[in-house]
VEXPADREN-14466 format. One record per residue (C-alpha): residue number from 1; residue in one letter; x, y, z. Coordinates in steps of 0.001 Angstrom, whole numbers, always signed. Layout:
N
  seq  type        x        y        z
  NUM     a        X        Y        Z
...
END
This chain:
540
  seq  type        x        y        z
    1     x  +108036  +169385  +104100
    2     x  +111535  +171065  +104309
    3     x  +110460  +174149  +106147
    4     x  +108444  +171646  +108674
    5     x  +111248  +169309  +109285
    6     x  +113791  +172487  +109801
    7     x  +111212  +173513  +112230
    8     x  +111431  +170393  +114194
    9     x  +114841  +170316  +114775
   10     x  +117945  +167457  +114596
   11     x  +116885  +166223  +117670
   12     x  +113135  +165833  +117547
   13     x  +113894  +163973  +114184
   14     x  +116548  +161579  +115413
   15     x  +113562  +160700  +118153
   16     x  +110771  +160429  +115931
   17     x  +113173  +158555  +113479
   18     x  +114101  +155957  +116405
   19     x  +110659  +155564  +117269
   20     x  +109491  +154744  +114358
   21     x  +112248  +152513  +113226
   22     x  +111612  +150166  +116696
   23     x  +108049  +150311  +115860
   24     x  +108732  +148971  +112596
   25     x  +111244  +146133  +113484
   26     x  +108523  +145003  +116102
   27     x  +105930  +144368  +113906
   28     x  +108470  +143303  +111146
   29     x  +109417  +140173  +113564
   30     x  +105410  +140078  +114769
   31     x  +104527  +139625  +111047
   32     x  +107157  +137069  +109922
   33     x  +106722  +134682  +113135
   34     x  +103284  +134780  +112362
   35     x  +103381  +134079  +108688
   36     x  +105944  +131341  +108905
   37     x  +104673  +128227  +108324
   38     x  +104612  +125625  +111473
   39     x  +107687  +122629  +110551
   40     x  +107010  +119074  +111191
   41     x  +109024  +116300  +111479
   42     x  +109736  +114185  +107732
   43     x  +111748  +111663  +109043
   44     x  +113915  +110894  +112164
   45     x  +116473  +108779  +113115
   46     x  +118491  +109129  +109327
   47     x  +121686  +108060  +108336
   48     x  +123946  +110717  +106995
   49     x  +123380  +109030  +103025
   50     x  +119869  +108903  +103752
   51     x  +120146  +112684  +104912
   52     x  +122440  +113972  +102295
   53     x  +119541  +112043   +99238
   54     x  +116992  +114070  +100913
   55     x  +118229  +117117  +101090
   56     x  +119389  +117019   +97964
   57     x  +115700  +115631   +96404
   58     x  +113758  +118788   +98439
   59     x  +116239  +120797   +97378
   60     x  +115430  +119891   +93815
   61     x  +112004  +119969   +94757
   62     x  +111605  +123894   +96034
   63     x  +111022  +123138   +99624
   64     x  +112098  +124706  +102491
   65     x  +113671  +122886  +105805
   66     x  +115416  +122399  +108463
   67     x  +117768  +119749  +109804
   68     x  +118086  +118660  +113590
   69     x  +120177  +116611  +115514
   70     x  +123495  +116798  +113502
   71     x  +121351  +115943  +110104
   72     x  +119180  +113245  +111715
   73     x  +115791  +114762  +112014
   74     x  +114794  +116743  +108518
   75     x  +111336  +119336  +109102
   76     x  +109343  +120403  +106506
   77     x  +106140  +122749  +106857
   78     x  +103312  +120876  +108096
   79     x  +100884  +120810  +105021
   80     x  +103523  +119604  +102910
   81     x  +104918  +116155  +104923
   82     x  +102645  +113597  +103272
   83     x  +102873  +115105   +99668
   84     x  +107103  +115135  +100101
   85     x  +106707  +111508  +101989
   86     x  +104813  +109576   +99377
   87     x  +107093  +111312   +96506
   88     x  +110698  +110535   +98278
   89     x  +109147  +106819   +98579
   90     x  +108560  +106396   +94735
   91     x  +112154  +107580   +94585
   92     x  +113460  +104586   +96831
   93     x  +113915  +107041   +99927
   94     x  +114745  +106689  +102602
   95     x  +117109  +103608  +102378
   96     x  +117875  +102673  +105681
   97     x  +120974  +103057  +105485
   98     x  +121742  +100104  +103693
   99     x  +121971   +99216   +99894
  100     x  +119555   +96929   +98768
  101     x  +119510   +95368   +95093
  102     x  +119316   +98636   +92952
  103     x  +123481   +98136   +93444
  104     x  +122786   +96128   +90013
  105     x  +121124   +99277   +88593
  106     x  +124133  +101006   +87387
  107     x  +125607  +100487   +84136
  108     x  +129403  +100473   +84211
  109     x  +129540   +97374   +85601
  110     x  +131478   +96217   +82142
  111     x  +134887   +95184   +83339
  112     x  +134013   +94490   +86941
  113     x  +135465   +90840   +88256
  114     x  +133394   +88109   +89670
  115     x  +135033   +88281   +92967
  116     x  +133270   +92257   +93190
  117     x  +130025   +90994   +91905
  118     x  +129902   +88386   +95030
  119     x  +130743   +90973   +97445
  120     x  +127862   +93068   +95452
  121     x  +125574   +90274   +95819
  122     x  +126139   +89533   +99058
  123     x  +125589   +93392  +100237
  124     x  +122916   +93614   +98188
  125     x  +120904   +90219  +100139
  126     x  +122269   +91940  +103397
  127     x  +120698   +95065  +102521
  128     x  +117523   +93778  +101591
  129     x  +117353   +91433  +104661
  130     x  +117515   +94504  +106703
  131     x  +115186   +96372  +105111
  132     x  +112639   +93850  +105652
  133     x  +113459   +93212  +109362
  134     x  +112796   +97059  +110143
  135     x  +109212   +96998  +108687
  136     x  +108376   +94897  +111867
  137     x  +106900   +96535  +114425
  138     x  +109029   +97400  +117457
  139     x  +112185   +97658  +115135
  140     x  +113792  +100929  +114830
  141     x  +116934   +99839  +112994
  142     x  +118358   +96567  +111720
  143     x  +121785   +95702  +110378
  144     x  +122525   +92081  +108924
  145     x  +125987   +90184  +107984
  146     x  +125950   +86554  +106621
  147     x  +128431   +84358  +106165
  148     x  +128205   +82330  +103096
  149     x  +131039   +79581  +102702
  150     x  +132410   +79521   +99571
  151     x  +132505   +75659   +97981
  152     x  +135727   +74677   +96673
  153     x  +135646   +72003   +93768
  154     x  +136498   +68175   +94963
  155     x  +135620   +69363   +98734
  156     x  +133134   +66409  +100806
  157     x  +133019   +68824  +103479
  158     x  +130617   +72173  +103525
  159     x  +130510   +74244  +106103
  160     x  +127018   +75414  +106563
  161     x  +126381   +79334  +106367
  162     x  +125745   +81628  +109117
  163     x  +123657   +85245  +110272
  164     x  +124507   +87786  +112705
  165     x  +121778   +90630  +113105
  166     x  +122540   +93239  +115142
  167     x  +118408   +95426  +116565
  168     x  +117933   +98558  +117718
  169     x  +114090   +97830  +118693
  170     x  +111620  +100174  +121112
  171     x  +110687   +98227  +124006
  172     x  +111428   +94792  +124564
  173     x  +111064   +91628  +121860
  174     x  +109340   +88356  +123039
  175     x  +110268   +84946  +121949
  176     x  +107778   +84403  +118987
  177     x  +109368   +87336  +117294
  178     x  +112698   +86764  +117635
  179     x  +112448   +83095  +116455
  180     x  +109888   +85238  +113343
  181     x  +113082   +86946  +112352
  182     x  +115265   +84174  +112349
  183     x  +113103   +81970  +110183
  184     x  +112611   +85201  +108139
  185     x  +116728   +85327  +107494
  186     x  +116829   +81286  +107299
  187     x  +114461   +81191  +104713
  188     x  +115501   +83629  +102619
  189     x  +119418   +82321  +102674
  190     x  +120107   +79212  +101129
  191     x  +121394   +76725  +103159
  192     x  +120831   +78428  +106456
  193     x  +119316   +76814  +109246
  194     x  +117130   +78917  +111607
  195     x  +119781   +78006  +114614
  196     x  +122533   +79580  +112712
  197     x  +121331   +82834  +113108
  198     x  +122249   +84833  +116224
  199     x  +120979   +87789  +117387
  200     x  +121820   +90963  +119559
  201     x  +120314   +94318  +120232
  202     x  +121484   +97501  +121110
  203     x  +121905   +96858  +124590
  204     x  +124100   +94299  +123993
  205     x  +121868   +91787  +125036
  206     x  +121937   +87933  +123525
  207     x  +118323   +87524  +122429
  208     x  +119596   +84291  +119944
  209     x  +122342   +82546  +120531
  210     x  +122849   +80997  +116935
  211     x  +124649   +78030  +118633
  212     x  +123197   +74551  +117333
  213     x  +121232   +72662  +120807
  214     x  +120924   +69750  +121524
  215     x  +117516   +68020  +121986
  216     x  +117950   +68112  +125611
  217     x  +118252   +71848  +125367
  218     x  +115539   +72471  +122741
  219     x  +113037   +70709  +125081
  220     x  +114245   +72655  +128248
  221     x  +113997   +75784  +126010
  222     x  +110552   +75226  +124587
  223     x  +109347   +74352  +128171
  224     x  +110635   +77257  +129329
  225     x  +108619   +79383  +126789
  226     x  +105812   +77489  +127114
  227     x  +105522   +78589  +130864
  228     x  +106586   +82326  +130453
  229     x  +103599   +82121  +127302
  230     x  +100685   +80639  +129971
  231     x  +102038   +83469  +132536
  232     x  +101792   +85953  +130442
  233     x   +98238   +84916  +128065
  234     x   +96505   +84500  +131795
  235     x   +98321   +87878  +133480
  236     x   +96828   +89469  +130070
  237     x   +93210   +88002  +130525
  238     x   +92988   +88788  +134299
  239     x   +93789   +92525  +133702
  240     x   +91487   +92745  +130944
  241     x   +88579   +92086  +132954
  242     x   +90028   +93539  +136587
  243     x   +90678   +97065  +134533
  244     x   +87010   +96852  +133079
  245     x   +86344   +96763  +136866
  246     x   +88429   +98810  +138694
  247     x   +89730  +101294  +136010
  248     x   +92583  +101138  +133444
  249     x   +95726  +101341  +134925
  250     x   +94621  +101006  +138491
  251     x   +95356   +97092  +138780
  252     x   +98608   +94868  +139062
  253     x   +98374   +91294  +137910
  254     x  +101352   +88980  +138233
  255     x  +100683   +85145  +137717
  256     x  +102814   +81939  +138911
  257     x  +102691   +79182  +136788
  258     x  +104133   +75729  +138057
  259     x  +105139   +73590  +134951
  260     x  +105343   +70175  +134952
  261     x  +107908   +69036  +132522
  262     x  +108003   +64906  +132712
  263     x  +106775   +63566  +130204
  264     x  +104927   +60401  +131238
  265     x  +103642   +57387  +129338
  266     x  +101377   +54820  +131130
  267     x   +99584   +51476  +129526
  268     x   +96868   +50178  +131737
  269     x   +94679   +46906  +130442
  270     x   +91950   +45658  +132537
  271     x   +89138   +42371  +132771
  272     x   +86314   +42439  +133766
  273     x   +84828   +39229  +135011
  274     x   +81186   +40051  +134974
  275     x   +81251   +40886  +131164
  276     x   +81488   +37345  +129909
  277     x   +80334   +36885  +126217
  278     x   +80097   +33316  +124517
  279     x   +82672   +32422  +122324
  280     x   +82541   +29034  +120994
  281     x   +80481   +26050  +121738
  282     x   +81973   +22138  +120552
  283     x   +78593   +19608  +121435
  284     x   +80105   +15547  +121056
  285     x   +77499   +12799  +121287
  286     x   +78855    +9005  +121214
  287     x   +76439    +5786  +121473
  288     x   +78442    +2118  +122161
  289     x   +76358    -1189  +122127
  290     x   +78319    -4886  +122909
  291     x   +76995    -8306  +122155
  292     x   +78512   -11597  +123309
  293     x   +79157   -14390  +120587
  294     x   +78108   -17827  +121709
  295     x   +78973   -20826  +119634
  296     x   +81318   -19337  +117787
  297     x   +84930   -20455  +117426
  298     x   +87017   -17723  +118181
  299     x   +90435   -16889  +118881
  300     x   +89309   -15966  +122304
  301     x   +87567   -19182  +122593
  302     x   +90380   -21460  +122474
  303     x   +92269   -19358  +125048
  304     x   +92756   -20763  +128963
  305     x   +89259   -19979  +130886
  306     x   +87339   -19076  +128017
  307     x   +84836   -20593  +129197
  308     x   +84633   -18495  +132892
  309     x   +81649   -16540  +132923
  310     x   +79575   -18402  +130283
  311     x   +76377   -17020  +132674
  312     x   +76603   -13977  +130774
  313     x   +76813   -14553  +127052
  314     x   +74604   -13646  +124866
  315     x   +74341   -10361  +126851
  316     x   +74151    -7108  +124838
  317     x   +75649    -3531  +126410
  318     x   +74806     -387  +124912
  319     x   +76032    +3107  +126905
  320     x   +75491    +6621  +125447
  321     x   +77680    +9501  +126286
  322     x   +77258   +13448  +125494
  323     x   +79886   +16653  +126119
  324     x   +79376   +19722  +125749
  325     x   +82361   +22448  +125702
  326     x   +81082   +26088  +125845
  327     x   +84620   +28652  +125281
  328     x   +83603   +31969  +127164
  329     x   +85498   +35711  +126439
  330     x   +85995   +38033  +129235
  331     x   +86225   +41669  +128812
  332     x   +89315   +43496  +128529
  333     x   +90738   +46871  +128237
  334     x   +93680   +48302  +127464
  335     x   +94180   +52198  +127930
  336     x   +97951   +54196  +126813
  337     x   +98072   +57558  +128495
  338     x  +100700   +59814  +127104
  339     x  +101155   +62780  +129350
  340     x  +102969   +65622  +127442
  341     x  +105232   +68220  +129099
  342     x  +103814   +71642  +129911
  343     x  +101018   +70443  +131959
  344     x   +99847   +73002  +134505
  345     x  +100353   +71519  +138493
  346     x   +99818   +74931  +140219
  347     x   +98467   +78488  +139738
  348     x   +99153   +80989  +142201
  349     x   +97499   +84683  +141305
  350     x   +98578   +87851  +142438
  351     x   +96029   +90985  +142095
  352     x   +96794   +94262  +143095
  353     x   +93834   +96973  +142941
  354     x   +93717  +100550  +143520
  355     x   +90923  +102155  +146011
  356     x   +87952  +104022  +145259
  357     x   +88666  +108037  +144414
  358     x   +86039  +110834  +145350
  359     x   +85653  +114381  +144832
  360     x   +84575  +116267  +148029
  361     x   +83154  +119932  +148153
  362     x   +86092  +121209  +147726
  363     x   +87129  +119431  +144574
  364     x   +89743  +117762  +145979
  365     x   +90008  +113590  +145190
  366     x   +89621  +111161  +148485
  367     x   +90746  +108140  +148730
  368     x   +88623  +105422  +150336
  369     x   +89045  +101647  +150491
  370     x   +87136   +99024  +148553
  371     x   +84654   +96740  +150295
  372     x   +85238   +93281  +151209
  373     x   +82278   +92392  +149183
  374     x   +83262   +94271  +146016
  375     x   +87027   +92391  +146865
  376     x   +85350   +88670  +146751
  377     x   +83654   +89889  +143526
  378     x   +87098   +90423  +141990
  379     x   +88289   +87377  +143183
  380     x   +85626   +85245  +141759
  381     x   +86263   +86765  +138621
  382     x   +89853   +85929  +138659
  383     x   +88878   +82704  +139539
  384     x   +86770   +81992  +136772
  385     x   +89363   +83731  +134344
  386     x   +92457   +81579  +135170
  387     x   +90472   +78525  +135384
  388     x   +91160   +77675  +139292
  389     x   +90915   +74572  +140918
  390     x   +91553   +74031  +144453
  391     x   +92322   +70376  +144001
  392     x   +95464   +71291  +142380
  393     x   +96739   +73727  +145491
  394     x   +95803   +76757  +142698
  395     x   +95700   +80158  +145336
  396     x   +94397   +83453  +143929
  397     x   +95111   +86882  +146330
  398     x   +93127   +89788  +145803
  399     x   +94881   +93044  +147615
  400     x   +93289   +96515  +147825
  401     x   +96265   +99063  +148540
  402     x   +96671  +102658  +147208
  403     x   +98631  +102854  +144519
  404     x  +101757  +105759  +144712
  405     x  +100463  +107941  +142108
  406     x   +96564  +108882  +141770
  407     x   +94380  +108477  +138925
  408     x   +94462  +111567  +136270
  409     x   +91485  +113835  +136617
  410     x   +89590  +113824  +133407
  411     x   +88052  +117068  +132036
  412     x   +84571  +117624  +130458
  413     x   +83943  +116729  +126833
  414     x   +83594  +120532  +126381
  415     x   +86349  +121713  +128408
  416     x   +88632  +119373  +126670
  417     x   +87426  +120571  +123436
  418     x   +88253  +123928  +124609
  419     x   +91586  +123633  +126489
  420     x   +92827  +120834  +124454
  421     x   +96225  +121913  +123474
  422     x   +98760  +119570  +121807
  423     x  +102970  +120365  +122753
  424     x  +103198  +122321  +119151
  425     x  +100152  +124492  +120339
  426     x  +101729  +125242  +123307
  427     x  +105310  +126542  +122695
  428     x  +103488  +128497  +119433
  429     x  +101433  +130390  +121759
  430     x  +104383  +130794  +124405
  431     x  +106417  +132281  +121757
  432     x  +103718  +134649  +120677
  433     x  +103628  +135630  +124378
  434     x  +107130  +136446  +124492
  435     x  +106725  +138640  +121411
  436     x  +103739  +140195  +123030
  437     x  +105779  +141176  +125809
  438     x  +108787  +142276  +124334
  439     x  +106604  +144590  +122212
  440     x  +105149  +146004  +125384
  441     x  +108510  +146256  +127343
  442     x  +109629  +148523  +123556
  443     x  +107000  +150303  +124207
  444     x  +107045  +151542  +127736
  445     x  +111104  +151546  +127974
  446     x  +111584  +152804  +124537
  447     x  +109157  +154369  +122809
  448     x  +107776  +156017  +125506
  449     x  +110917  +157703  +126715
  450     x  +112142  +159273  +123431
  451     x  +108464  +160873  +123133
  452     x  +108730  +162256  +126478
  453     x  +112158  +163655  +125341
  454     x  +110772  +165199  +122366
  455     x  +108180  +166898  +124433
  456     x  +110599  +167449  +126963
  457     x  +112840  +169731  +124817
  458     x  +110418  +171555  +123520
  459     x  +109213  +172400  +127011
  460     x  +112807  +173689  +127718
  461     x  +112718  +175778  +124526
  462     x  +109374  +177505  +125736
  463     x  +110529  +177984  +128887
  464     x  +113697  +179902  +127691
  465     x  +111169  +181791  +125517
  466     x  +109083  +182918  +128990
  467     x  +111558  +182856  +131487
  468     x  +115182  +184196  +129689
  469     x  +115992  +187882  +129464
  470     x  +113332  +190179  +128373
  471     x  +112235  +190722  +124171
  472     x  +113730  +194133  +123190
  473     x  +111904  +196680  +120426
  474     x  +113381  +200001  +118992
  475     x  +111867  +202600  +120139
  476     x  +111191  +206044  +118321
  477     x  +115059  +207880  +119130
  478     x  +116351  +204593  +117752
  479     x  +117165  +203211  +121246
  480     x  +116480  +199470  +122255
  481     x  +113615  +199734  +125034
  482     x  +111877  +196229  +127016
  483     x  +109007  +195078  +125128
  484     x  +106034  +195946  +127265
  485     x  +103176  +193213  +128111
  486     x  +100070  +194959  +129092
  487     x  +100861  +198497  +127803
  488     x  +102252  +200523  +124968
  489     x  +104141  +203164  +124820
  490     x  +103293  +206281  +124048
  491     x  +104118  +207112  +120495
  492     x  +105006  +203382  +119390
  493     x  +102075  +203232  +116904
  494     x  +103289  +206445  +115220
  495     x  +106200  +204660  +114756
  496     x  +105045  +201773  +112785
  497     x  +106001  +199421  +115722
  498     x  +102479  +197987  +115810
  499     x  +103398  +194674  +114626
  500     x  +106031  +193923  +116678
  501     x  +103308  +193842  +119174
  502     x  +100849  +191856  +117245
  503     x  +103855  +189191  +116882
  504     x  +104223  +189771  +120529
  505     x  +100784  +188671  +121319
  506     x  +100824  +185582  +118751
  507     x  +103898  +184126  +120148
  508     x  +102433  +184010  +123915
  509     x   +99723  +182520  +122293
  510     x  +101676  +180000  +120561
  511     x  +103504  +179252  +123565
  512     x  +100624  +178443  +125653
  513     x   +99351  +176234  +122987
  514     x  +102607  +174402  +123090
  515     x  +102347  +174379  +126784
  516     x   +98956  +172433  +126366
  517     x   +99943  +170120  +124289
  518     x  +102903  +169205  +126019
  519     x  +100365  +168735  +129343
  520     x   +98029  +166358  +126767
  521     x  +101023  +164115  +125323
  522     x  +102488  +163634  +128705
  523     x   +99275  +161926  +129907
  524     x   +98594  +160275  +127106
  525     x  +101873  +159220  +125389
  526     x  +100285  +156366  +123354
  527     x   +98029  +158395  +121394
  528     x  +100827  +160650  +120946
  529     x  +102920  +158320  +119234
  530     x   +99674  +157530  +117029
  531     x   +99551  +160401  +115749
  532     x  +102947  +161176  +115098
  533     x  +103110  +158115  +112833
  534     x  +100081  +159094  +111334
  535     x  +102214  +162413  +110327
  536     x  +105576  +159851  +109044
  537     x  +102520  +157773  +107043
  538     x  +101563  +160891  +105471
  539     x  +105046  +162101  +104692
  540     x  +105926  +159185  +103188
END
């Protein structure tokens, strides 16, 4: 191994030793990119306790990771993220940031004053408040302060507690959930009335105001959300079925509703004069008779003409009378109306739908309009949905324009199998390309290079050999004569010079091996590198 790396010379090792050290470090880096395991997210969006608990838990735990975004973002490899998950969460991790009522759990808490167990208590309710406000959807982060009056002994007065929660939410909140979190906070707070608690988010926007309304203004609020609610629940209906239609995402739905907010009470009562019914019915009968008393001595007798009209006595009267009275009921109605607020007075419908999208021969998409027909269609559905009623002024527009951006192509079910690359996928296999190429760049700007060097010199050496001043021999007076090629001198063999010639003879051979092989590892320099670290392979 000596004698054969003597041979080869300082240079031709320093090459070969370059070579095969870049050869190495490439597929040093190809082999540990490839072998690490792929990091996924654990958790996002941490505080810096929260961070500093869980690095100090996977720490403890043997596994490997990596922090972004100044300690906010934690990775862990892939396989390992619902294992590590599930264990921080029976350790009470992450926290939120906030401290809920494990403050308690410590011990030395001999010796510590009321007025620190309040302020204890009170973090401890915030804490936990918070907590359960971010386990609503739509809530990133949540942070809660009350304000709980303290009651002073012989005091009438009591001022009534208060809540300020500051959101950090994804998207937008709508009214049922905001007045959701502050009955949430107003329940669990004694004393707290849900109007006590305002709220903010991270905008700075006012989503509760926490000031006490009056009636006037709870009314005018509630009306308010009843006619954003209506606008939205029929927007929400009238997409539903104009995207089953037309496509998702390819129609635009905005709905007016007019509100009537009087509130109107009306009595009506009513008689009606054909609907008589029978009451009561009083009958009387009464039967009289008179008879005259002749003869007789009466008081009336012995008055002045008693005796006028004596034709007629001894007459007798009798008269009989009979009434009837029949008490008769007539129909009547009375009817209260009570028209609430909220009452719908007028719809107006707004539908905007994209156009119909072909592929031509050349695979390109074309746009064409809907028909008119296919446009009423719509319209009657919308109609129907919303409930219209043209008594009422309701107006429903259908509009077919082209919408700015075109509809996504969508692939075959095999194709998307088959291309189907998610973001992680992607910048994997564009840092394997980069390694690919860097390799390859190594290899022709490198690698290749210091072979052609190697071969280079040893060109140069064999053409010093052939082409430098001419091999000398001793000839048989013991002078230095020119080797000959092609013939021998008289009397060399008598000499014992035989074997210079022999030698003679082997080196041109050798030399027009070299030459070959030079010729062979100049065209093909890859396999020429094979083969050399075939050679280090075996050394080694």
């Amino acid at each position: 191994m000596l004698e054969f790396m003597r041979t080869l010379g300082a240079g031709r090792l320093a090459a070969m030793g370059a070579v095969a050290a870049i050869l190495i470090g490439m597929f040093t880096v190809i082999i540990l990119r490839v072998t690490t395991p792929t990091m996924a997210p654990l958790y996002t969006d941490l505080s810096f306790d929260d961070s500093s608990a869980i690095l100090t838990q996977l720490e403890s735990m043997g596994i490997e990771y990596e922090t972004r975004n100044e300690g906010a973002a934690i990775l862990i490899p892939q396989d390992k993220v619902l294992r590590t998950r599930m264990t921080l969460a029976g350790q009470g991790l992450p926290t939120g940031g906030s401290v809920g009522y494990e403050i308690f759990d410590r011990t030395d808490t001999l010796g510590t004053t009321s007025f620190v167990q309040n302020i204890n208590q009170l973090r401890a309710l915030e804490g936990e408040l918070a907590r359960t406000i971010q386990s609503i959807s739509r809530i990133v982060s949540a942070r809660v302060h009350l304000v709980l009056p303290k009651r002073e002994l012989f005091q009438r007065d009591r001022e009534d507690p208060t809540a300020s929660i500051a959101l950090k939410v994804r998207g937008t909140l709508d009214s049922g959930q905001i007045r959701a979190i502050q009955h949430l906070v107003a329940s669990a707070v004694e004393g707290l009335a849900p109007d006590r608690v305002s709220i903010v988010d991270e905008r700075g926007t006012l989503l509760a105001s926490g000031v006490e309304q009056d009636a006037e203004g709870m009314v005018s609020s509630s009306l308010q959300q009843r006619a954003n609610e209506v606008e939205r629940k029929l927007r929400q209906q009238v997409e539903e079925i104009v995207s089953s239609v037309v496509g998702q995402g390819r129609a635009r739905v905005r709905v007016a509703a007019d509100i009537d907010f009087n509130h109107t009470t009306e009595t009506s009562e009513t008689y009606d004069p054909d609907g008589q019914v029978v009451r009561s019915t009083q009958s009387r009968e009464e039967n009289s008779t008179s008879t005259s008393n002749e003869g007789g001595v009466t008081a009336g007798n012995q008055l002045p003409n008693a005796n006028v009209n004596q034709d007629n006595a001894g007459n007798r009267d009798a008269s009989n009378t009979t009434e009837e009275t029949v008490n008769y009921e007539i129909s009547r109605s009375t009817r209260t109306t009570v028209e609430e607020a909220g009452a719908i007075k007028r719809l107006s419908v707004a539908v905007l739908v994209d156009g119909v999208y072909q592929t031509n021969d050349a695979g390109e998409l074309v746009y064409a309009e809907r028909s008119q027909e296919e446009l009423d269609r719509i319209s009657t559905l919308v109609r129907s949905a919303v409930g219209f009623d043209e008594k009422r002024g309701d107006k429903v527009e259908v509009v077919n324009l082209r919408f700015a951006q075109g509809p996504i192509v969508d692939l075959p079910a095999s194709e998307v199998g088959l291309f189907d690359f998610t973001k992680e996928d992607i910048l994997y296999i564009a840092e394997l390309g980069v390694i690919v190429l860097i390799s390859i760049l190594l290899l022709f700007f490198v690698v290749r290079p210091l072979v052609r060097k190697v071969v280079a010199e040893e060109e140069k050496e064999q053409e010093q050999i052939e082409g430098g001043e001419p091999q000398m021999m001793i000839a048989a007076d013991g002078s230095l004569v020119p080797v000959a090629t092609n013939e021998v001198r008289e009397g060399d063999e008598e000499h014992g010079i035989q074997w210079l010639l022999d030698a003679q003879k082997a080196g041109q051979d050798h030399t027009k091996s070299v030459e070959k092989i030079g010729e062979i590892v100049g065209e093909y320099p890859n396999e020429a590198v094979s083969i050399v670290r075939g050679w280090l392979n075996e050394a080694a």
